[in-house]
PDB file of N, CA, C, O and CB in Angstrom:
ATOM      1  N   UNK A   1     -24.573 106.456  28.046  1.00  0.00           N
ATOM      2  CA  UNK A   1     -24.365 106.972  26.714  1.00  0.00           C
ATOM      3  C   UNK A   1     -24.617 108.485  26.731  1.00  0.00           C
ATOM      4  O   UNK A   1     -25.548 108.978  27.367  1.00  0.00           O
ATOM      5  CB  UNK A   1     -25.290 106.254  25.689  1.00  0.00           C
ATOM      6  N   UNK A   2     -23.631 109.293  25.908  1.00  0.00           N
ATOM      7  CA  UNK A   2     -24.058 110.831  25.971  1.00  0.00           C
ATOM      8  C   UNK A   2     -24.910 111.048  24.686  1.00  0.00           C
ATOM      9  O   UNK A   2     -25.040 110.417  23.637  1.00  0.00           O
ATOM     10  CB  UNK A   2     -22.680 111.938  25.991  1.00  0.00           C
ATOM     11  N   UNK A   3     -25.611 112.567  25.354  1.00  0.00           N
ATOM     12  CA  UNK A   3     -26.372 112.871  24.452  1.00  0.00           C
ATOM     13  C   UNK A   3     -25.748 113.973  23.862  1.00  0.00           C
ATOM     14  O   UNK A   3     -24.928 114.841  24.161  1.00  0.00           O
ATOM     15  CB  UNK A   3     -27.616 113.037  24.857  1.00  0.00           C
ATOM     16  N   UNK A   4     -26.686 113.493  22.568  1.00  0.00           N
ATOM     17  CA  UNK A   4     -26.118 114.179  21.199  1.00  0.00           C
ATOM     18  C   UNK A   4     -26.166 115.722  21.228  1.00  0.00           C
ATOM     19  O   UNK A   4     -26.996 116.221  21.989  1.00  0.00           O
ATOM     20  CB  UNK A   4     -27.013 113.705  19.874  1.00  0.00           C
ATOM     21  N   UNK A   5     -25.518 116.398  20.622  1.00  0.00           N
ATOM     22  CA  UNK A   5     -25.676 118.032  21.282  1.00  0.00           C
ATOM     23  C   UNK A   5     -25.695 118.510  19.649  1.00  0.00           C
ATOM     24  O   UNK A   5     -25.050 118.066  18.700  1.00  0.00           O
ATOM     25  CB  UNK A   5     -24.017 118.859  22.564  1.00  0.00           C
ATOM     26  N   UNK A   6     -26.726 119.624  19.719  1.00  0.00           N
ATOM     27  CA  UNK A   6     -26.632 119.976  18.231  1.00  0.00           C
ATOM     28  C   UNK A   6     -25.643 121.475  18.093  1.00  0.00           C
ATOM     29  O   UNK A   6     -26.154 122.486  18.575  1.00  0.00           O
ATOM     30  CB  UNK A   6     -28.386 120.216  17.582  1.00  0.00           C
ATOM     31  N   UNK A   7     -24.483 121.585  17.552  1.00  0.00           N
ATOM     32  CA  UNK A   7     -24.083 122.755  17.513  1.00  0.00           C
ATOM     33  C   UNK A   7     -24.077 123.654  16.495  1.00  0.00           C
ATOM     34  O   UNK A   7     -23.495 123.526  15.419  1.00  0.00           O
ATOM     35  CB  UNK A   7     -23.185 122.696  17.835  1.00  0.00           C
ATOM     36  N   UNK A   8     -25.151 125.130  17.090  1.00  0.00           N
ATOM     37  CA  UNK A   8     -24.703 126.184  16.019  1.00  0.00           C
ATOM     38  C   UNK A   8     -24.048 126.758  15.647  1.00  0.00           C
ATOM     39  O   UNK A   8     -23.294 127.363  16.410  1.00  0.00           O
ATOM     40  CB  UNK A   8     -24.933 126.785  15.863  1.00  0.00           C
ATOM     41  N   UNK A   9     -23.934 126.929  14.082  1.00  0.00           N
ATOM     42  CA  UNK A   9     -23.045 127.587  14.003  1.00  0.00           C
ATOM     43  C   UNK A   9     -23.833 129.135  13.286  1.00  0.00           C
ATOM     44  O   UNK A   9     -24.534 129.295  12.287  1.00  0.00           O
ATOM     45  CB  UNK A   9     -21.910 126.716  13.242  1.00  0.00           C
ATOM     46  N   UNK A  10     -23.226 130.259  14.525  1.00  0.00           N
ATOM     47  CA  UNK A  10     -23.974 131.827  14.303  1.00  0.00           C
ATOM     48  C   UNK A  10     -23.738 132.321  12.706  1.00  0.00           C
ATOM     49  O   UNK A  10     -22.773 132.175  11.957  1.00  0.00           O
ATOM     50  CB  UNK A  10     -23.132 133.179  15.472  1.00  0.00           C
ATOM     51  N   UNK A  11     -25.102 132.995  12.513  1.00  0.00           N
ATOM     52  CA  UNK A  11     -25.158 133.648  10.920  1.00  0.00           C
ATOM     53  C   UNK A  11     -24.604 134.698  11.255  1.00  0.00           C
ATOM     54  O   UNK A  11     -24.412 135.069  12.413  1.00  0.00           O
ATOM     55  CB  UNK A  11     -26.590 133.956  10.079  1.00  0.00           C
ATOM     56  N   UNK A  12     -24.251 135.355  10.088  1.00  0.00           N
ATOM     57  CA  UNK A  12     -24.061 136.543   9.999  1.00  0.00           C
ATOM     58  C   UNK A  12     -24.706 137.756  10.532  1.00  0.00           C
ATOM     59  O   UNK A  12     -24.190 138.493  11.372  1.00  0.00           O
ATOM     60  CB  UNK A  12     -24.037 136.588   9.080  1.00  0.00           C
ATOM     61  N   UNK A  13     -25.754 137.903  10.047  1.00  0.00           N
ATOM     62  CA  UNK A  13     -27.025 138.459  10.795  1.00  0.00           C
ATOM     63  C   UNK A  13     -27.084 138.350  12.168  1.00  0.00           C
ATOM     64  O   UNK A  13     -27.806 139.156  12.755  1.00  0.00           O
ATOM     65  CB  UNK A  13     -28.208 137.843  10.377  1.00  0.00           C
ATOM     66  N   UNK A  14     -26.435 137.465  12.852  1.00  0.00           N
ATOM     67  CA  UNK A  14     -26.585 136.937  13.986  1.00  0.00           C
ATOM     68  C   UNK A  14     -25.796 137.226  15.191  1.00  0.00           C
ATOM     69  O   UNK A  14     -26.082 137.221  16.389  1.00  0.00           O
ATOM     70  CB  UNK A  14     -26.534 135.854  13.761  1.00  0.00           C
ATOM     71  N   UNK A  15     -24.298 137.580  14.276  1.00  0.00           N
ATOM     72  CA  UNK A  15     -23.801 138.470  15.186  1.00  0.00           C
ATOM     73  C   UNK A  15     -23.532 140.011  14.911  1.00  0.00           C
ATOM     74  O   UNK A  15     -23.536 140.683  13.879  1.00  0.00           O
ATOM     75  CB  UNK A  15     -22.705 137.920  15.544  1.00  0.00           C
ATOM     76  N   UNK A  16     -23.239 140.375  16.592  1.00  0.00           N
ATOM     77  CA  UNK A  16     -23.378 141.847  16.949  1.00  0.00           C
ATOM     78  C   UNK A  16     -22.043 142.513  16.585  1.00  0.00           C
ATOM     79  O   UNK A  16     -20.971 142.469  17.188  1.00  0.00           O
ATOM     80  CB  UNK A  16     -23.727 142.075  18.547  1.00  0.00           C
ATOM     81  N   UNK A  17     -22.464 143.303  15.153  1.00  0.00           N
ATOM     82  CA  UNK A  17     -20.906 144.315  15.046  1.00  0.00           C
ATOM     83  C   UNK A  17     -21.329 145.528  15.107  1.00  0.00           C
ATOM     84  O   UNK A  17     -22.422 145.843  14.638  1.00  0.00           O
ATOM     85  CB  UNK A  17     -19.905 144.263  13.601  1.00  0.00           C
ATOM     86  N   UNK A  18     -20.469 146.437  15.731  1.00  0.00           N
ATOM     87  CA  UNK A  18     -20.127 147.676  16.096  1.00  0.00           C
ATOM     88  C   UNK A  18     -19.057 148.557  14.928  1.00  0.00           C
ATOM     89  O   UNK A  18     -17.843 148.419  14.778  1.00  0.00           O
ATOM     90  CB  UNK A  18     -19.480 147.442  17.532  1.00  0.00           C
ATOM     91  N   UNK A  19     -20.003 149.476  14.208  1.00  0.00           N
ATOM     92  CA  UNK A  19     -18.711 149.539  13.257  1.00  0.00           C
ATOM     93  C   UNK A  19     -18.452 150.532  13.994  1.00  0.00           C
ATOM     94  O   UNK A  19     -19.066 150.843  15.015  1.00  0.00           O
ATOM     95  CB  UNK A  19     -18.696 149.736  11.581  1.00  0.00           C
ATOM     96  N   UNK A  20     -16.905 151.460  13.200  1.00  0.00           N
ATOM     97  CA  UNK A  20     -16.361 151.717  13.576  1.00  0.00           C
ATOM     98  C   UNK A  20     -16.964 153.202  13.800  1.00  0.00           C
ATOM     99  O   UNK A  20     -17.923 153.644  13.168  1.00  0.00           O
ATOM    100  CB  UNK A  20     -15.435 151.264  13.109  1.00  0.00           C
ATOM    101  N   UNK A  21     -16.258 153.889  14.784  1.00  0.00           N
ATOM    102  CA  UNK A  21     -16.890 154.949  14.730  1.00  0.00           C
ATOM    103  C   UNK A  21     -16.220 156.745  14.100  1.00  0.00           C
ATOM    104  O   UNK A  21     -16.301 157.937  14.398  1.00  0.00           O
ATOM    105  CB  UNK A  21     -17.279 154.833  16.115  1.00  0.00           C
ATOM    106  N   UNK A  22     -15.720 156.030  13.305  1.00  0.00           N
ATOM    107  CA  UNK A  22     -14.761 157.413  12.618  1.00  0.00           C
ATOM    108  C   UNK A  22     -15.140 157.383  11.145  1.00  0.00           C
ATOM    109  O   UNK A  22     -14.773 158.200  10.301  1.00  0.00           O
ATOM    110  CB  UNK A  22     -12.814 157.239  12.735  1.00  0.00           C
ATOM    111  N   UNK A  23     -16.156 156.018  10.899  1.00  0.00           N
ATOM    112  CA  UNK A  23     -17.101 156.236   9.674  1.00  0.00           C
ATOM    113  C   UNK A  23     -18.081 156.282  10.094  1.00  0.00           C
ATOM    114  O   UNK A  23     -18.903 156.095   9.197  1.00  0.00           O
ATOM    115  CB  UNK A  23     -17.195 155.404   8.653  1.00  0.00           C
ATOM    116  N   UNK A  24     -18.518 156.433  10.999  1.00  0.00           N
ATOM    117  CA  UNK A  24     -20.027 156.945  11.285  1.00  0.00           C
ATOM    118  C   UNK A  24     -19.660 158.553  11.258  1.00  0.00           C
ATOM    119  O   UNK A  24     -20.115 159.136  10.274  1.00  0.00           O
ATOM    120  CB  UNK A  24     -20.808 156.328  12.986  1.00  0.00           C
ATOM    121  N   UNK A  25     -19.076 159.181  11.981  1.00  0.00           N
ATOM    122  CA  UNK A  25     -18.826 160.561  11.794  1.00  0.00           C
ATOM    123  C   UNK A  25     -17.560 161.458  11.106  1.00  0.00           C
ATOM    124  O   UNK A  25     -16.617 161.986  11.694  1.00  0.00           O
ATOM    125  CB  UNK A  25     -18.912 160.898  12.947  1.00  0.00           C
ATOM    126  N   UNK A  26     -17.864 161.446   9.680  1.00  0.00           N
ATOM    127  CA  UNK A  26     -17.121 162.089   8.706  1.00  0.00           C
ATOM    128  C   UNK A  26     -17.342 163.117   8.671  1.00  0.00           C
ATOM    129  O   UNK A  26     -18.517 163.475   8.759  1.00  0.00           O
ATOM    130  CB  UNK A  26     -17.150 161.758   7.645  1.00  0.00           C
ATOM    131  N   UNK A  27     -16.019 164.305   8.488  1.00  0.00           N
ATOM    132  CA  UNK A  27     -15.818 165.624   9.156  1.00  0.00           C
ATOM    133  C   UNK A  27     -15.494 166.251   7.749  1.00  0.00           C
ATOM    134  O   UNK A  27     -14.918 165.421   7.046  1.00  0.00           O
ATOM    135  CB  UNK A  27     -14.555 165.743  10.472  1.00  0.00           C
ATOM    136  N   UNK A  28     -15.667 167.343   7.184  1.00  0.00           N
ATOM    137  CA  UNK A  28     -16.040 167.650   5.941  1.00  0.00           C
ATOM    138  C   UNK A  28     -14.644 168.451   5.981  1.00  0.00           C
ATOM    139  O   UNK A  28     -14.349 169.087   6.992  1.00  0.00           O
ATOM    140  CB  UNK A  28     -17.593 168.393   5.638  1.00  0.00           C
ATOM    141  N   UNK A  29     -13.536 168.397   4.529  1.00  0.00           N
ATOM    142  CA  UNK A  29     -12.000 168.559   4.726  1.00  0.00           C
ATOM    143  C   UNK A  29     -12.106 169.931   4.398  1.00  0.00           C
ATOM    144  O   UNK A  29     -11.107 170.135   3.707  1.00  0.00           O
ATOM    145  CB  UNK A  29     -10.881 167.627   3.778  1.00  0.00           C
ATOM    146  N   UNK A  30     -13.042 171.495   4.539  1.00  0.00           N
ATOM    147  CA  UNK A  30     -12.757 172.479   4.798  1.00  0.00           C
ATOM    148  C   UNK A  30     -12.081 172.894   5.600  1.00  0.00           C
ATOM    149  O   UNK A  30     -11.835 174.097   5.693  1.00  0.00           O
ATOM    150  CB  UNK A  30     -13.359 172.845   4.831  1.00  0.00           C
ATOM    151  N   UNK A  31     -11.476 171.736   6.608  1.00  0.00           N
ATOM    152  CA  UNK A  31     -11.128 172.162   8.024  1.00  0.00           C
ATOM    153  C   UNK A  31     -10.971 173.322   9.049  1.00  0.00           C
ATOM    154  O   UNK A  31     -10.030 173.864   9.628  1.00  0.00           O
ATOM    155  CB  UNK A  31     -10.312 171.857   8.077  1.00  0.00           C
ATOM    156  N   UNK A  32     -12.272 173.449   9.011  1.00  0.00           N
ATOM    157  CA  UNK A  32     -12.764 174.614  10.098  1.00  0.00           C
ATOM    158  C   UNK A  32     -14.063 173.995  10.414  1.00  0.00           C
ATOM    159  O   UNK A  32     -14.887 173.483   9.656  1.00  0.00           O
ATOM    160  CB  UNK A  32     -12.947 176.343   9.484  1.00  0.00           C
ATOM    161  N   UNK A  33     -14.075 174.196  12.082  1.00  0.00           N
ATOM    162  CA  UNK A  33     -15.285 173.499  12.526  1.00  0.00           C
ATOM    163  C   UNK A  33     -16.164 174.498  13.374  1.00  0.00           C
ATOM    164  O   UNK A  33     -15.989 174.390  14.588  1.00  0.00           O
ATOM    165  CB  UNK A  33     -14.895 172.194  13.381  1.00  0.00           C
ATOM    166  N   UNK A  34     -16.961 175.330  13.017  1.00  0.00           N
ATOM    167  CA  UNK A  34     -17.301 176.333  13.690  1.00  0.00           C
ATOM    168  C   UNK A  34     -18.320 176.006  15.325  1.00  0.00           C
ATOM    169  O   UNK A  34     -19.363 175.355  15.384  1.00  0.00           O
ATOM    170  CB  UNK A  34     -18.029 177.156  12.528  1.00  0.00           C
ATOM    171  N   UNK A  35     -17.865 176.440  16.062  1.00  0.00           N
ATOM    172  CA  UNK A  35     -19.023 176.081  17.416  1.00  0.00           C
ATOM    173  C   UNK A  35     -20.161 177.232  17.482  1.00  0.00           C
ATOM    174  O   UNK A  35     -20.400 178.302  16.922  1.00  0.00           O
ATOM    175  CB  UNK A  35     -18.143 176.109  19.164  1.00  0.00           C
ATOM    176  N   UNK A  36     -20.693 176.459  18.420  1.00  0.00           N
ATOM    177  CA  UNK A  36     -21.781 177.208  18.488  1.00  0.00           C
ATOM    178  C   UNK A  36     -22.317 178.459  18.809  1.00  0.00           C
ATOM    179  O   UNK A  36     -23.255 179.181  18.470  1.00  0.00           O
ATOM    180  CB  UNK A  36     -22.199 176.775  18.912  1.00  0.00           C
ATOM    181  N   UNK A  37     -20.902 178.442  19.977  1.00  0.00           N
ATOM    182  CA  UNK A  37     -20.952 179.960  20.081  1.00  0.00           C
ATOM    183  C   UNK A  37     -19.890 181.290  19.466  1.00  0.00           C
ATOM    184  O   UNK A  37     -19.367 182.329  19.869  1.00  0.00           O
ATOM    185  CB  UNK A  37     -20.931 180.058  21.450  1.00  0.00           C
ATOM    186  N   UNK A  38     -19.994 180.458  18.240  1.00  0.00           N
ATOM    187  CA  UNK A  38     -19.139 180.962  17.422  1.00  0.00           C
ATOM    188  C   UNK A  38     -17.948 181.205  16.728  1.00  0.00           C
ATOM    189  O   UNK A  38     -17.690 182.011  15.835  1.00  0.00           O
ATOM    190  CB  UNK A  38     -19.209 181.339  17.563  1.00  0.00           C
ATOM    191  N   UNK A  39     -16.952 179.973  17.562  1.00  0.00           N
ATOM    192  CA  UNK A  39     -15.694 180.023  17.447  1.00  0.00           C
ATOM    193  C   UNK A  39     -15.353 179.425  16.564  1.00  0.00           C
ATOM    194  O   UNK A  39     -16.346 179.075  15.926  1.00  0.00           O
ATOM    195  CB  UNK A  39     -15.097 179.750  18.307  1.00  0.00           C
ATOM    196  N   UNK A  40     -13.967 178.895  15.892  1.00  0.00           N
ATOM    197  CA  UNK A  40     -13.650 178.758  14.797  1.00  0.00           C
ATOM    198  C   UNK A  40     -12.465 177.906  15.338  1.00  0.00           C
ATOM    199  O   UNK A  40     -11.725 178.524  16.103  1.00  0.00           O
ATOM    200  CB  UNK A  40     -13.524 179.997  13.946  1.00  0.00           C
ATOM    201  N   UNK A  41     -12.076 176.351  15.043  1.00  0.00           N
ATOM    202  CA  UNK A  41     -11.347 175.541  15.190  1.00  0.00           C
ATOM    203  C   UNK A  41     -10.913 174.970  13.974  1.00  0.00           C
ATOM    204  O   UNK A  41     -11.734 174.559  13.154  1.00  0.00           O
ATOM    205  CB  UNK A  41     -11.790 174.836  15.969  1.00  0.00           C
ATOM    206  N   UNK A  42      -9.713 174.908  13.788  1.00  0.00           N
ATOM    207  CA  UNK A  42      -8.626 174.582  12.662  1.00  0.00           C
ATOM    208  C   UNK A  42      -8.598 173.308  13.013  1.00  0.00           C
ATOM    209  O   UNK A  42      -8.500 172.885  14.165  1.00  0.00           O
ATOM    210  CB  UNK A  42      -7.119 175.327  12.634  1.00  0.00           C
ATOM    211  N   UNK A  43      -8.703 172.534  11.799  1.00  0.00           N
ATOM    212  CA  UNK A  43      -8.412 171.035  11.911  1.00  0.00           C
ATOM    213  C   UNK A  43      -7.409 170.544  10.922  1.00  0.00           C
ATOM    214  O   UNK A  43      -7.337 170.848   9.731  1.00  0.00           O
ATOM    215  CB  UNK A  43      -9.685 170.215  11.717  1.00  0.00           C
ATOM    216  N   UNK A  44      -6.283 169.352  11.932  1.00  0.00           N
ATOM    217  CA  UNK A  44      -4.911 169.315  10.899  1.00  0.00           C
ATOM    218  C   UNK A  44      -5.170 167.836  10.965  1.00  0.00           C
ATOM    219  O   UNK A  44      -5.712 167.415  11.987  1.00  0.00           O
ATOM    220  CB  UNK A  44      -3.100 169.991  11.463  1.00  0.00           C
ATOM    221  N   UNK A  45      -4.848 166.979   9.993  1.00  0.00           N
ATOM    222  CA  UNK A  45      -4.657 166.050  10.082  1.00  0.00           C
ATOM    223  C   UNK A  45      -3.138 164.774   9.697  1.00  0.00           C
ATOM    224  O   UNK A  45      -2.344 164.908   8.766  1.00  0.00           O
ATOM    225  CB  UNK A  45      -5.644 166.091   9.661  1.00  0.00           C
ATOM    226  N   UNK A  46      -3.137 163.844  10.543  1.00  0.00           N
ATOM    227  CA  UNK A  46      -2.118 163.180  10.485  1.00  0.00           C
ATOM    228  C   UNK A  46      -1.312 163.139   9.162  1.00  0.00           C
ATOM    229  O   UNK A  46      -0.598 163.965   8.593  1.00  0.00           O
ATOM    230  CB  UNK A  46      -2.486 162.069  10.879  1.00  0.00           C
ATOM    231  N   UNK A  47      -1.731 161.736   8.858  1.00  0.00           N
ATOM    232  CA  UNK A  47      -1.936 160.791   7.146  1.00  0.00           C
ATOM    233  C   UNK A  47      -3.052 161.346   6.475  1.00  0.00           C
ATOM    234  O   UNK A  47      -2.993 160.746   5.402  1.00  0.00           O
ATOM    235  CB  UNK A  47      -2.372 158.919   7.218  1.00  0.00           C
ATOM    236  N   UNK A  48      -4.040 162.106   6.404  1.00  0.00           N
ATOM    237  CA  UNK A  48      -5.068 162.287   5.834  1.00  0.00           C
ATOM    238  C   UNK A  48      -4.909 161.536   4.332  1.00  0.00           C
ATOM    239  O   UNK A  48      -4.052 161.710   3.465  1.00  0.00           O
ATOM    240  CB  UNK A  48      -5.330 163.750   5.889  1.00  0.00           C
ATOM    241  N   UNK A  49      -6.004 160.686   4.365  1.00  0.00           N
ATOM    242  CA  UNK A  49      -6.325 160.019   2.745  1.00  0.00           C
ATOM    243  C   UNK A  49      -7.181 160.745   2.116  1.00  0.00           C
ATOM    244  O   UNK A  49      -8.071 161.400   2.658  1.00  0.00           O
ATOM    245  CB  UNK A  49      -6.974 158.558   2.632  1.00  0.00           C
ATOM    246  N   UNK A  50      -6.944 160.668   0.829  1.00  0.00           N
ATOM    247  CA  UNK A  50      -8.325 161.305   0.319  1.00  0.00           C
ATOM    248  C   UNK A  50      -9.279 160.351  -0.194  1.00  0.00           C
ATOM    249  O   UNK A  50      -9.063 159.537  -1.091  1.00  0.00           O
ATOM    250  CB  UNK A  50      -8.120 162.312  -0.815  1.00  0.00           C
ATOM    251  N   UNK A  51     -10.422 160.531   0.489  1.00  0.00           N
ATOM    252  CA  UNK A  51     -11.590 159.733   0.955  1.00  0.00           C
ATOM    253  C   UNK A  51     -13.126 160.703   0.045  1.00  0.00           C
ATOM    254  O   UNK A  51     -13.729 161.429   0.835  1.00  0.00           O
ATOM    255  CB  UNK A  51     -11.583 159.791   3.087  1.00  0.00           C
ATOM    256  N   UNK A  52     -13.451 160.711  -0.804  1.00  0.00           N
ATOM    257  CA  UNK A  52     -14.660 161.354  -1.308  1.00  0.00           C
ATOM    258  C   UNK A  52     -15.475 160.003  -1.175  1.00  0.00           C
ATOM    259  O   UNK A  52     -15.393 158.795  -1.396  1.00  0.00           O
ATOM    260  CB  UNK A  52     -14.561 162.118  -2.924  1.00  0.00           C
ATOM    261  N   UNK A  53     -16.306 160.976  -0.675  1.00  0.00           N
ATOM    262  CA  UNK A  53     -18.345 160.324  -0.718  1.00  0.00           C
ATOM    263  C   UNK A  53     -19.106 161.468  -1.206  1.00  0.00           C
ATOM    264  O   UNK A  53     -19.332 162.539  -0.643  1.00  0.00           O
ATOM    265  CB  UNK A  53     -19.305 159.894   1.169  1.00  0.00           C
ATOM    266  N   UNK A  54     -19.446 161.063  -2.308  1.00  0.00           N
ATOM    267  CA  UNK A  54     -20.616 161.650  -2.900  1.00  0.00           C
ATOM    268  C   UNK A  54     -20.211 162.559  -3.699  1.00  0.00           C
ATOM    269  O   UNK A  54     -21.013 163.412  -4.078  1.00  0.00           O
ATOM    270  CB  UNK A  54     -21.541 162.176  -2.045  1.00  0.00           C
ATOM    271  N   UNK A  55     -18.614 162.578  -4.214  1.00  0.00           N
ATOM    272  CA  UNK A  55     -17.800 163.672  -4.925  1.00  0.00           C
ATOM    273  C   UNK A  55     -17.669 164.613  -3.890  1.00  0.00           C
ATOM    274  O   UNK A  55     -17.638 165.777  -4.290  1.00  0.00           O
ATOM    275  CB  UNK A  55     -18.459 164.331  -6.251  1.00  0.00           C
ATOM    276  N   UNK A  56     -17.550 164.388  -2.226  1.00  0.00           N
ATOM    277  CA  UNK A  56     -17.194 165.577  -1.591  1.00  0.00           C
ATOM    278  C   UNK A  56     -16.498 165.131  -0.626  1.00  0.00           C
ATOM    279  O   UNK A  56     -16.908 164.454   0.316  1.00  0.00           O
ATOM    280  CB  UNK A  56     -18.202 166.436  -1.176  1.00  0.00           C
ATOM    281  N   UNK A  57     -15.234 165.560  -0.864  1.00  0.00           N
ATOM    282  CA  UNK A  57     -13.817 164.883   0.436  1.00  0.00           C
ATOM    283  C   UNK A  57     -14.027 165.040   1.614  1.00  0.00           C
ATOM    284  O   UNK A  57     -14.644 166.022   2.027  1.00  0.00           O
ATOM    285  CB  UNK A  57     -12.315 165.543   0.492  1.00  0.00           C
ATOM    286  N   UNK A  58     -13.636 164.262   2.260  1.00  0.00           N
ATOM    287  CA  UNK A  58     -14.033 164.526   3.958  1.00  0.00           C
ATOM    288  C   UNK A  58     -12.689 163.824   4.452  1.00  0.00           C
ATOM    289  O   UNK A  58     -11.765 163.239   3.888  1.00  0.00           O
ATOM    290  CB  UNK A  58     -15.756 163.611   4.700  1.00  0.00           C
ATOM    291  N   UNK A  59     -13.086 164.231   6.078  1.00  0.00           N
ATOM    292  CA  UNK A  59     -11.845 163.767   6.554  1.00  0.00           C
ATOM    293  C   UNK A  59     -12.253 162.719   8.081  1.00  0.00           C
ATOM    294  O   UNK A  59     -12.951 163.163   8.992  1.00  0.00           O
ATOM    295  CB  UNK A  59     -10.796 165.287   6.868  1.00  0.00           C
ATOM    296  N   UNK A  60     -11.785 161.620   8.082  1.00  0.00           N
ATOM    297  CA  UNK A  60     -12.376 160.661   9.257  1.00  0.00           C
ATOM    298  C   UNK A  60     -11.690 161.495  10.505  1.00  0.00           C
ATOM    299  O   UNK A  60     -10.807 162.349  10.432  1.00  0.00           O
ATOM    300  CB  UNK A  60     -11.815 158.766   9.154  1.00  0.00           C
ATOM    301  N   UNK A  61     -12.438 160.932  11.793  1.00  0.00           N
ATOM    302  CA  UNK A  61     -12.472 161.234  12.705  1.00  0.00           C
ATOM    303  C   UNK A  61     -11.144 160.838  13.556  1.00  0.00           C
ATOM    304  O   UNK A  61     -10.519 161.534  14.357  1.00  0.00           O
ATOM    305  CB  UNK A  61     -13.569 160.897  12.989  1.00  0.00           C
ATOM    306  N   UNK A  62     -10.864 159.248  13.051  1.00  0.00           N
ATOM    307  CA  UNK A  62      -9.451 158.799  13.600  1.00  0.00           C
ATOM    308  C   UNK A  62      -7.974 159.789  12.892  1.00  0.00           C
ATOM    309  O   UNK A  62      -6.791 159.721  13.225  1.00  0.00           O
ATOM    310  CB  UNK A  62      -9.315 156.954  13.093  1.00  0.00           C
ATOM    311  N   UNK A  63      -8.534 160.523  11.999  1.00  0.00           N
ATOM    312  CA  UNK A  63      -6.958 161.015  11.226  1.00  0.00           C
ATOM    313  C   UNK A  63      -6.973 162.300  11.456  1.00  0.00           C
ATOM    314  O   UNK A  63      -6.356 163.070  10.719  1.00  0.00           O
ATOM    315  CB  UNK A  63      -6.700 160.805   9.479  1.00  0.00           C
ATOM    316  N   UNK A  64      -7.829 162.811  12.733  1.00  0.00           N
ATOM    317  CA  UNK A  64      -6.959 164.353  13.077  1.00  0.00           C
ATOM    318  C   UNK A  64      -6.429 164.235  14.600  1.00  0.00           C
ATOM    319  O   UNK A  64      -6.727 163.608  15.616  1.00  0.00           O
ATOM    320  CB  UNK A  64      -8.145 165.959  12.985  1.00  0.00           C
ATOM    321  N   UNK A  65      -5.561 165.104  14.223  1.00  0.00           N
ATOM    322  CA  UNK A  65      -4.972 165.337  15.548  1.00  0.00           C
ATOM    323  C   UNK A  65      -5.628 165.748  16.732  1.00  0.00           C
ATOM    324  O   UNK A  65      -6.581 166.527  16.712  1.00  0.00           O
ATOM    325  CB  UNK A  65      -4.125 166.160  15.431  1.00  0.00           C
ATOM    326  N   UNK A  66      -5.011 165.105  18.075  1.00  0.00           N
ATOM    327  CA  UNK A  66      -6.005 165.502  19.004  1.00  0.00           C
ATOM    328  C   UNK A  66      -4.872 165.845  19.953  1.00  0.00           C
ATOM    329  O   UNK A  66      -5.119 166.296  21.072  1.00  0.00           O
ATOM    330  CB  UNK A  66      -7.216 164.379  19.479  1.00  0.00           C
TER     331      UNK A  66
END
C-alpha cells in the first residue's frame, strides 16, 4: 500500500519574486544625467509614458534608448 503524501501548496509570501528592475530605478524626466566628473548626458526615450510618483514625472529605465 502507498503512502499518503501531503502536498503543499506555496503561499504567497513563500515565493521568491524579483521585481522588475526599471521600477526599482526611476530616472527623473529632466533628461540630463550629469556624471561625476562632470559631464552631461542627454536622455531620449522610446514610448516614454507619463508615469508621475509623488507629482514628479520620471522616466523608467526600460524606455530609454541605449
Amino acid at each position: 500500500m502507498a503512502k499518503k503524501r501531503t502536498i503543499l501548496i506555496p503561499r504567497i509570501k513563500d515565493i521568491n519574486i524579483t521585481p522588475d528592475t526599471s521600477c526599482m530605478h526611476p530616472i527623473l524626466e529632466d533628461n540630463t544625467l550629469v556624471c561625476l566628473h562632470g559631464g552631461r548626458v542627454k536622455l531620449k526615450a522610446k514610448k516614454a509614458k507619463r508615469i508621475k510618483s509623488d507629482n514628479v514625472s520620471i522616466m523608467l529605465d526600460n524606455e530609454i534608448q541605449g
